[in-house]
Structure formats: C-alpha cells, structure tokens
MARNU-385090 format. One record per residue (C-alpha): x, y, z; residue number from 1. Coordinates in steps of 0.02 Angstrom, whole numbers, plus 50000, padded with zeros to 5 digits. Layout:
<sites>
    c1    c2    c3 resi
     X     Y     Z  NUM
...
</sites>
This chain:
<sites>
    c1    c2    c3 resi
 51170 48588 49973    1
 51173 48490 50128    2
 51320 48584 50189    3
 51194 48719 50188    4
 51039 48639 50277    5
 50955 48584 50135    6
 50803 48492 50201    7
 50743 48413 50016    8
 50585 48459 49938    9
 50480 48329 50014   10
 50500 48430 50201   11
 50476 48613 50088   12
 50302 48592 49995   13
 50210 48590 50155   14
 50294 48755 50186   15
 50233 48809 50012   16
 50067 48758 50050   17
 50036 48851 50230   18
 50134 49013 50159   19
 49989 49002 50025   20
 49846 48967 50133   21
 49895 49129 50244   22
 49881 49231 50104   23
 49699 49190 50105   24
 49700 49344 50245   25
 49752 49488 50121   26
 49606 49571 50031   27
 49475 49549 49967   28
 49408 49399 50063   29
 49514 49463 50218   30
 49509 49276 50304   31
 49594 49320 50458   32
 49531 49153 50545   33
 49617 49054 50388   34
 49793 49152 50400   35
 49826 49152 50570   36
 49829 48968 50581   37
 49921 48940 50427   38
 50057 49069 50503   39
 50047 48957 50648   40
 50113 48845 50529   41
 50226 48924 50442   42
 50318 48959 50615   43
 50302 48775 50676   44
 50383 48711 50516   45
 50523 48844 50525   46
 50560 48777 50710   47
 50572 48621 50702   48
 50695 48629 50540   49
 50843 48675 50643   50
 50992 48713 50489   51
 50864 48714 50363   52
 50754 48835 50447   53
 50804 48983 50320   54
 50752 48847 50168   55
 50588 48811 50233   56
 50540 49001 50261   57
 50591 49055 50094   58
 50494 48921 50008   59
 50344 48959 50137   60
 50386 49160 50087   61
 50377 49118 49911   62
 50205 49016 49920   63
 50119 49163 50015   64
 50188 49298 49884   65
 50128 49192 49745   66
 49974 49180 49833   67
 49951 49371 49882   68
 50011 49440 49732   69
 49926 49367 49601   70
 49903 49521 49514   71
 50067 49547 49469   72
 50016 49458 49301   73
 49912 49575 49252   74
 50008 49733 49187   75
 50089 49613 49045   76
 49920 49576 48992   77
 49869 49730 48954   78
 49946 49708 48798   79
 49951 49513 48796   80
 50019 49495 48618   81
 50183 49582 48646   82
 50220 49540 48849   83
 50123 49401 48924   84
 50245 49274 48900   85
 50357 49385 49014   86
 50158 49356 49155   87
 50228 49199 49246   88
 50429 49235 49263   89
 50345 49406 49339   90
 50257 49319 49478   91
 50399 49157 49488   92
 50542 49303 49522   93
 50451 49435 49617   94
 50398 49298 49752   95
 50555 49219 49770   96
 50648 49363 49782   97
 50533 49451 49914   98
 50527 49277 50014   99
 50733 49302 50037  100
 50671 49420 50176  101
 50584 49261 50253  102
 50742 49167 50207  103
 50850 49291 50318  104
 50728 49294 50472  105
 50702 49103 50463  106
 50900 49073 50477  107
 50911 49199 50612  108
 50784 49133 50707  109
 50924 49010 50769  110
 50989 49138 50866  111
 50845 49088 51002  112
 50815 48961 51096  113
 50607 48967 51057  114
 50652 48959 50888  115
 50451 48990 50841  116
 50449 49153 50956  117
 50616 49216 50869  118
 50536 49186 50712  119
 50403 49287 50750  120
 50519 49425 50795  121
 50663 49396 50655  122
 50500 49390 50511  123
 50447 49567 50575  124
 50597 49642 50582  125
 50620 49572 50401  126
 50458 49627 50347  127
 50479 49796 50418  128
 50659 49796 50331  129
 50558 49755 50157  130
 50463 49926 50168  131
 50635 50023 50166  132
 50770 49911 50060  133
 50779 49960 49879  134
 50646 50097 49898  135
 50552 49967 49976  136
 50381 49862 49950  137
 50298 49849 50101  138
 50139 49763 50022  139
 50042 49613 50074  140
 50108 49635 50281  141
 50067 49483 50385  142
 49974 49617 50459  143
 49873 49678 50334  144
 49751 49500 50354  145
 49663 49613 50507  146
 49618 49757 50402  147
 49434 49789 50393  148
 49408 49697 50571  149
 49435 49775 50736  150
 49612 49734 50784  151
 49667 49852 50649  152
 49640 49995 50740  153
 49808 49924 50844  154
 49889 50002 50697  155
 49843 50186 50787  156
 49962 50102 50909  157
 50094 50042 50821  158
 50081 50029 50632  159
 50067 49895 50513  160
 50225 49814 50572  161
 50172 49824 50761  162
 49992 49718 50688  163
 50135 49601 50604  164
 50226 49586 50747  165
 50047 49552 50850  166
 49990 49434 50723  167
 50161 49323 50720  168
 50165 49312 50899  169
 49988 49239 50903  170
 50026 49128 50787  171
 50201 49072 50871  172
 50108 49033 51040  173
 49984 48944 50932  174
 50123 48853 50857  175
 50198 48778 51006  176
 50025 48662 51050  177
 50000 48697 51218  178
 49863 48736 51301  179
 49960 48886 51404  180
 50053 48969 51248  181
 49873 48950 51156  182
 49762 49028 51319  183
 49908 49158 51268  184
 49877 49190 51087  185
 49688 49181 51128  186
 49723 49312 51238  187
 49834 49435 51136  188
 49686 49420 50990  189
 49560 49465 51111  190
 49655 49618 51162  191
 49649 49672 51005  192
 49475 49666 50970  193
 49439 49715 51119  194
 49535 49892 51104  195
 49486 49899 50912  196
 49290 49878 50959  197
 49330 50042 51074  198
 49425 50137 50967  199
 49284 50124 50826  200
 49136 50160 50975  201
 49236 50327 51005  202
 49120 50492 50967  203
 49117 50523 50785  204
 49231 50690 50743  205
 49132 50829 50650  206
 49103 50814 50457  207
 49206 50981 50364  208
 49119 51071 50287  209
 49076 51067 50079  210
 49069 50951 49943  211
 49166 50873 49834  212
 49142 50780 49693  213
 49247 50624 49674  214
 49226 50577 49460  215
 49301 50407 49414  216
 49310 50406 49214  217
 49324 50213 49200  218
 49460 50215 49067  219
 49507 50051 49012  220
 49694 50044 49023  221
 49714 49959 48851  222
 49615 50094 48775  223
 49668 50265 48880  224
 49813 50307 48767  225
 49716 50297 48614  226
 49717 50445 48523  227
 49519 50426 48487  228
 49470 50345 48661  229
 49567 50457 48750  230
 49465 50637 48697  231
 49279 50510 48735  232
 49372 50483 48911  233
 49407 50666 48931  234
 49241 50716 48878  235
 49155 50601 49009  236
 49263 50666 49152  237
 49214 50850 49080  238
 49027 50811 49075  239
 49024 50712 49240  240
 49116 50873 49314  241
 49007 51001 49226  242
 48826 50896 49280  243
 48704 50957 49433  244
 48718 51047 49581  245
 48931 51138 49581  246
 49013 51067 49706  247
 49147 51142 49795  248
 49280 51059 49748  249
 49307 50909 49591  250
 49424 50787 49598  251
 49496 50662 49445  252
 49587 50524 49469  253
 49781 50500 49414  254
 49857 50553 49246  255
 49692 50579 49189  256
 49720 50718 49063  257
 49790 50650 48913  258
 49864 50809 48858  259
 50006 50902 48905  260
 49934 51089 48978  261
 50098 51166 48931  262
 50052 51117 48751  263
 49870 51131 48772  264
 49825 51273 48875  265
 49652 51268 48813  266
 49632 51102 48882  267
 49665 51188 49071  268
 49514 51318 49051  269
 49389 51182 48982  270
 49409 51098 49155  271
 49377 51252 49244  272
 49236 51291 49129  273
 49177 51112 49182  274
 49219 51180 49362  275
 49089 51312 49360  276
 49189 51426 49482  277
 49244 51286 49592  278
 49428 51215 49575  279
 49478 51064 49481  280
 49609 50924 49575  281
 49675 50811 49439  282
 49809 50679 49383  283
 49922 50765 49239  284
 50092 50727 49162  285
 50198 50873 49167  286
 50334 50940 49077  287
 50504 51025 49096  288
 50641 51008 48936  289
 50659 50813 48950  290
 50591 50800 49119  291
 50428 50731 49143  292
 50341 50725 49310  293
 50174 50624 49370  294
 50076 50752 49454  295
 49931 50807 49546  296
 49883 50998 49503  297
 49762 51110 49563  298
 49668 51205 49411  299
 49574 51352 49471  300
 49424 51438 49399  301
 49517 51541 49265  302
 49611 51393 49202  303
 49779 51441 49287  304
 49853 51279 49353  305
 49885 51352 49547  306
 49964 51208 49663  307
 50065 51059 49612  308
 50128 50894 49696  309
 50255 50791 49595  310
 50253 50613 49654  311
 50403 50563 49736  312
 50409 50386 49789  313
 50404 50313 49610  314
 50378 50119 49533  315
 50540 50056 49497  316
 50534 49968 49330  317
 50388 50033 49310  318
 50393 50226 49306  319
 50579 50256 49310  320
 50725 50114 49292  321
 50827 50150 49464  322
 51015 50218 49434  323
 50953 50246 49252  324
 51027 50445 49247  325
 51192 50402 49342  326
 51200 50259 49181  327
 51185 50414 49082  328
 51313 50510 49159  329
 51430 50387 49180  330
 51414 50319 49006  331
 51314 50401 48894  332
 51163 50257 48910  333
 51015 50378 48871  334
 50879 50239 48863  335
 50876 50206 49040  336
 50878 50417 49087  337
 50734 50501 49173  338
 50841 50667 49107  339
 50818 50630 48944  340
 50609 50573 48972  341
 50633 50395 48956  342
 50532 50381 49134  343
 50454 50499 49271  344
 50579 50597 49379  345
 50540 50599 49549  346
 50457 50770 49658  347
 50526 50861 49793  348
 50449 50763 49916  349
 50301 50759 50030  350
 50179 50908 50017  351
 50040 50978 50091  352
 49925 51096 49974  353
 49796 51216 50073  354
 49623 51209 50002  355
 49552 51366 50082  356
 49382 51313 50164  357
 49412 51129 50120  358
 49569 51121 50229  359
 49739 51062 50204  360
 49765 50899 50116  361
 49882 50789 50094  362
 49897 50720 49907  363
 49976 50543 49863  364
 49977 50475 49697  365
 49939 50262 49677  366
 50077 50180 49728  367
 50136 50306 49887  368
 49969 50242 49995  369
 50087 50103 50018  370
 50219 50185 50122  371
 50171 50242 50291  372
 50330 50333 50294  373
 50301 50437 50165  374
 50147 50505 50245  375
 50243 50537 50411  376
 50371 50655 50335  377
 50257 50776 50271  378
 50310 50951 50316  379
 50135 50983 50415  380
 49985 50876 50472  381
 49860 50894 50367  382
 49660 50892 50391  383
 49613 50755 50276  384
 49737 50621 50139  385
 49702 50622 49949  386
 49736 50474 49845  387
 49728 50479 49662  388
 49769 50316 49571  389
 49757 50211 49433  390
 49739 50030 49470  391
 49666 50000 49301  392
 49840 49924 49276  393
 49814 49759 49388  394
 49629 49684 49366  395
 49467 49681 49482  396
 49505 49520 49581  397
 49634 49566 49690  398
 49755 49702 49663  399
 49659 49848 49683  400
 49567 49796 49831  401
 49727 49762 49913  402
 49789 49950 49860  403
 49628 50008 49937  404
 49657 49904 50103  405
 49820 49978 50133  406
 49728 50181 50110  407
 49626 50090 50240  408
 49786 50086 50370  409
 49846 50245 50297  410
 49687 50321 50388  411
 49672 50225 50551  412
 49894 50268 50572  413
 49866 50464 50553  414
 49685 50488 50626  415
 49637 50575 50454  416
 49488 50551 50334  417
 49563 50479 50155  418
 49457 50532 49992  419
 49507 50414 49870  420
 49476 50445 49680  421
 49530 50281 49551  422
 49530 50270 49357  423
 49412 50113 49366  424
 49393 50088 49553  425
 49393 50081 49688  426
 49329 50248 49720  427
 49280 50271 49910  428
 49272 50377 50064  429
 49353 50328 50211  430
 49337 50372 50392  431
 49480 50427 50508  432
 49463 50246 50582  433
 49482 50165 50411  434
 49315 50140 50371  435
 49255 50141 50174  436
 49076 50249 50219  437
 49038 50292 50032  438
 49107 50204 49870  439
 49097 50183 49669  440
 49061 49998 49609  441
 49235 49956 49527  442
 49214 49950 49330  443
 49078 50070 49340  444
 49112 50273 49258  445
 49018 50385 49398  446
 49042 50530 49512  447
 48985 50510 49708  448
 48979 50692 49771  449
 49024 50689 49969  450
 49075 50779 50123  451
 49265 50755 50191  452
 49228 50673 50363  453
 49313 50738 50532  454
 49487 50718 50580  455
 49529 50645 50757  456
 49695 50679 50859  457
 49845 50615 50818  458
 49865 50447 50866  459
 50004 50370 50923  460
 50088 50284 50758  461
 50072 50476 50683  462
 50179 50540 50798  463
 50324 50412 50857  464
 50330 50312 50679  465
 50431 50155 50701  466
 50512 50182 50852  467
 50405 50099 50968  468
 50410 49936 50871  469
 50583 49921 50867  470
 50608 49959 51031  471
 50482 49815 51093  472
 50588 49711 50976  473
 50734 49740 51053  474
 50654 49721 51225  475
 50579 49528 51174  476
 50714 49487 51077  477
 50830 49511 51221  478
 50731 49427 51360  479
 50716 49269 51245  480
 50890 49255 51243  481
 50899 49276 51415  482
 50751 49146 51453  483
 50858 49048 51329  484
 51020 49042 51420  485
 50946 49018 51581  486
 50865 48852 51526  487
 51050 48794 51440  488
 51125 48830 51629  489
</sites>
C-alpha cells in the first residue's frame, strides 16, 4: 500500500469530512457559501498529498457522494421487509465507486506543477467523463451547488460542466491562501453573478398561448401497484382531469395508467372523456410481444392514442439490467432479457411531438432531465421541454429536489420553458432562465392549471454542447504545464 501512496487514514478522514461538507451545496438547502470552501479544501488536501493525492480524492469523492446522495436508500425501503438490508451497501458502493472518478483526476493532477489548479481541471474533466461512461450519471455536479442563484445562468454559456469547471477554479485559487489567487477567485464569482443578475434582468419572452393542466395524482409508491389503490389513483387523476373550466391540454405524470391500453382500450376513451375535447399527455407502459416500453402517449379526444415517445436513456439496474439480451443470446439467460419483458427496452431516441397551437415539445421521462446530452440531440428545437416523472421512488428530503434542480439547468442550457408534472412532487413551472414560477406542494394530490411561458434564443450551450469546455481545458491545461516548466528551468 505504500508502494502505492498510501497516506494512512489519519491524513484521509479530513478528506472525508470536506468532501461531505461540500455536498451541503446540492439541493435543497443549495449552500453555495458552505461548498465552495469545503472544495477549497478538498483541492488543498489533494495538493499537498503528492503520491497519495489519488487516495485522498477518492476518500474526499466518497464523503461528498455519501453526502449528496442520501437518497439512494430509499428505493429499498419501499418495501423495507424484503430489501432494506441491501439500504446501506447501496449508498457504501455507489459512493465509492463514483468517487474512482475523483480518484483518477486526483492522481493526474501530478501531471502539473500547481497541483490544486490541475485538480481543478483533471476533477472536471472526470466529472464531465462521469455523465458519458457506462451510460453515465452525471448527478450531484460540483456545479450544480449554484443552481437557483445567479451564476447559474453561466450554464447558458457553457453547461453544467463549464459551472464545475468555474466553481473548482474558485475554489483552487482559494486553496492556495494568498491574498492574489483569492482577489482571483473573488473575482471569477463576481463575474458570475454579475452576468447571471443580467441574464435574469433580460425582457421577459411572450407567454404561448393556452392552458394546460398539470394533475399530480400523489400515488404512494408502496401502494400504486395495488390492484385496489391503483383504480382510487386512476379515478383521482380522471376526476382532477374532468373538474372546471377544459383546459387545452392535460398532462399526467409518468406510468400513471396502471393498465395496459392494448388490453384495455376502454381505459384510453375514459381519459378523453375526462379530456372533454382537449388531448390527454400521460405516462403508460406499453406493449409489443415481450417488449415493454415506458412511454409518454398522446390520447386524443376519441380515445385513439395519437403520438408516442419511448424513453430511451433508461436506469440501469433499475429499469433494464445492461447486456441483459446479449446474455440471452449468447446463452439462453432469459431473466436478465428486456426481449423476453424482464425490464423496459429502450425508444428510438430523442423526439419531438407537435402539439398544434401548444407548440412543439420536447418530452423526457424522470431520469433523462439528467442528461444534457440527451436534450441536445433531439432531431428539432422545440418550443417548450416536458418532464414527466416519478420520484415517489426516493423520499421528500432530498432526492427529488435534486431531480428538480437539474430540470432547472435543463431550462437555463436550451433557453426553453420546462412544464414539469411528478407522481408526488415536485410539480412546477419553470422559466426559460430556470426559474420554478408556479408549483404543487410535494405530498400533496392537485392540479395547477397554467400557461407555457416564452421561449428565448438559443443560447450558447444549446448550440455548441461540450465543445467549448473542452477546448478551454485543453487551453489551461496546456499553459499550466508550460507555467510549470518554465519555473523547473
């Protein structure tokens, strides 16, 4: 272990400690002024342990994962009886793992000379890497701890990995405890406030047009599969549909039809009965042979189900086990098969579905607000982003403000309005500058009818993606190593 820079676990826990206390950033208290010092930190610690540097960021990695994604418990205790004894190796394995992204960037740090500003540099690279590797995660960003404050809006710019990359550099100047390098980082966070408080000042864009009604049933995730609770949970979303003024357009959150339509067709003209004339947006499960699909469908007044979006960027584990139909194939393993329904198969792709005089949207399903990536490859910009989730699945402390957060970015990145519609919250309306301007309490079954606000131009982030990020990377990364061999001659 020495061999291998093994620093002991007396120099680590204080690692532990400051990767926890930056995760006091991420939603829902959103303590910027708490995380950027604790990254400060993190990077000073990872300096000054030379060999041991990729130790000391892996254990920091793994005390700010354990931190930020506390909710990971949750799911198994859904049904506690049969899986919570499998709650804690869930959040021990899931943050050490991610963290071996911090391990990587802290070891390669060495290749500079400021080994707190290569950090900075190596972490976002890694961070951005973690959004693409194995389907990719990219939750809880060192950048994320600005969201709901002004220097978000830098993600217009460049994304959530250029506000990583921002907030690791302030907190590498900060690091080095000087009063130059700290003038700096002063600096760089002013900048950012400064353009954010601009960007939001901007002229607000035009309203569309219309209303639509956003119904969140409040289904209890232990109970929404019971045969019994599941037709009370259908018949609220049918009477909050079917109640005052028609709107122009209802919306229900994911999978919230517990029947299958090809089985049921009756089920399909009961919404649009509920619809009165006006189409009906909602979560199903859909069927093909053994194929089943999570999908967001389009039921129009005569109960024909008109436009569908399969989700495509699946859960591994948790809707589909990954290289479970080549296991088939190959061997004959039909547990593990999408092919043969044991889990969702994956859609197409990106889609865009045109609403008539509601516009074009954009549907994602839970999990795909997540992936900025995802939203870039659609086939055509869209006027406004629909999420439909379920986050019934992980609490009301912290995991489904932190899936709402990230809609937050998805909005502020493209310059579109995002209507949101959850199982049990949070239901909200945001702005094209990621602002939440109407919500549902979370835990609460209601319907908020609204009007889609205006679209701005595309911003920046929208239309380049990544590629300015890694190109300033490049460009730092190589004029530290210059600056560094210039002070070894």
């Amino acid at each position: 272990m020495r061999r291998l820079g093994w620093p002991g676990w007396r120099s680590l826990w204080p690692a532990a400690v400051a990767g926890a206390f930056a995760a006091l950033g991420q939603a829902p208290l959103g303590w910027w002024w708490a995380a950027l010092p604790a990254f400060a930190a993190v990077v000073a610690l990872v300096a000054r342990a030379g060999r041991g540097a990729g130790w000391v960021a892996w254990v920091a990695g793994a005390g700010y994962f354990a931190a930020a994604l506390n909710w990971i418990v949750e799911p198994f205790l859904v049904d506690a009886q049969a899986y919570g004894w499998m709650a804690p190796f869930a959040v021990v394995f899931l943050s050490f793992g991610l963290a071996l992204f911090w391990a990587v960037a802290g070891a390669a740090s060495g290749l500079f000379a400021q080994r707190g500003l290569g950090f900075a540099l190596t972490l976002t690279l890694a961070e951005l890497a973690r959004g693409y590797v194995l389907t990719g995660f990219p939750w809880a960003l060192p950048g994320h701890v600005w969201i709901g404050h002004a220097p978000a809006q830098v993600a217009a710019l460049a994304g959530a990995n250029g506000l990583t990359l921002f907030t690791l550099v302030a907190a590498a100047l900060l690091a080095m405890r000087r009063p130059g390098p700290a003038l700096a980082a002063l600096a760089l966070v002013g900048a950012g406030w400064g353009y954010g408080a601009w960007r939001l000042a901007l002229p607000e864009p035009a309203a569309r047009a219309g209303v639509v009604r956003l119904v969140q049933p409040n289904a209890e995730q232990s109970l929404k599969w019971d045969p019994v609770q599941a037709d009370v949970f259908f018949r609220r979303l049918i009477g909050m549909t079917q109640a005052g003024a028609r709107p122009d357009l209802t919306v229900w959150p994911e999978t919230a039809v517990p029947y299958l339509l090809e089985d049921y067709p009756q089920v399909a003209v009961a919404i649009a009965d509920a619809g009165r004339g006006a189409p009906v947006v909602s979560g199903i499960q859909r069927v093909e042979g053994w194929r089943f699909w999570n999908s967001l469908a389009v039921i129009g007044p005569d109960g024909a189900v008109g436009q569908v979006y399969d989700k495509h960027h699946l859960v591994p584990f948790g809707e589909y086990i990954p290289f479970g139909d080549l296991a088939f194939r190959w061997f004959g393993l039909r547990a593990f098969a999408a092919q043969q329904g044991n889990g969702y198969s994956a859609g197409e792709g990106p889609k865009v579905l045109d609403l008539g005089p509601l516009g074009k949207v954009l549907p994602i399903i839970c999990y795909e607000a997540v992936f900025p990536q995802d939203l870039r490859a659609a086939p055509e910009r869209a006027d406004w982003i629909l999420q439909i989730t379920n986050d019934a699945w992980f609490g009301t402390l912290t995991g489904p403000w932190q899936h709402l957060a990230q809609a937050e970015l998805r909005a502020i990145e493209q310059g579109l309005p995002l209507l949101r519609v959850a199982n049990t919250g949070v239901t909200a309306v945001i702005d094209a500058r990621g602002r939440v301007v109407q919500s549902l309490p979370m835990g609460e079954a209601a319907s908020l009818d609204v009007t889609i606000p205006g679209q701005m131009a595309a911003p920046p982030y929208a239309r380049f993606g990544e590629g300015p990020v890694l190109v300033l990377l490049a460009g730092l990364g190589a004029a530290l190593r210059l600056a560094g061999r210039r002070k070894s001659a």
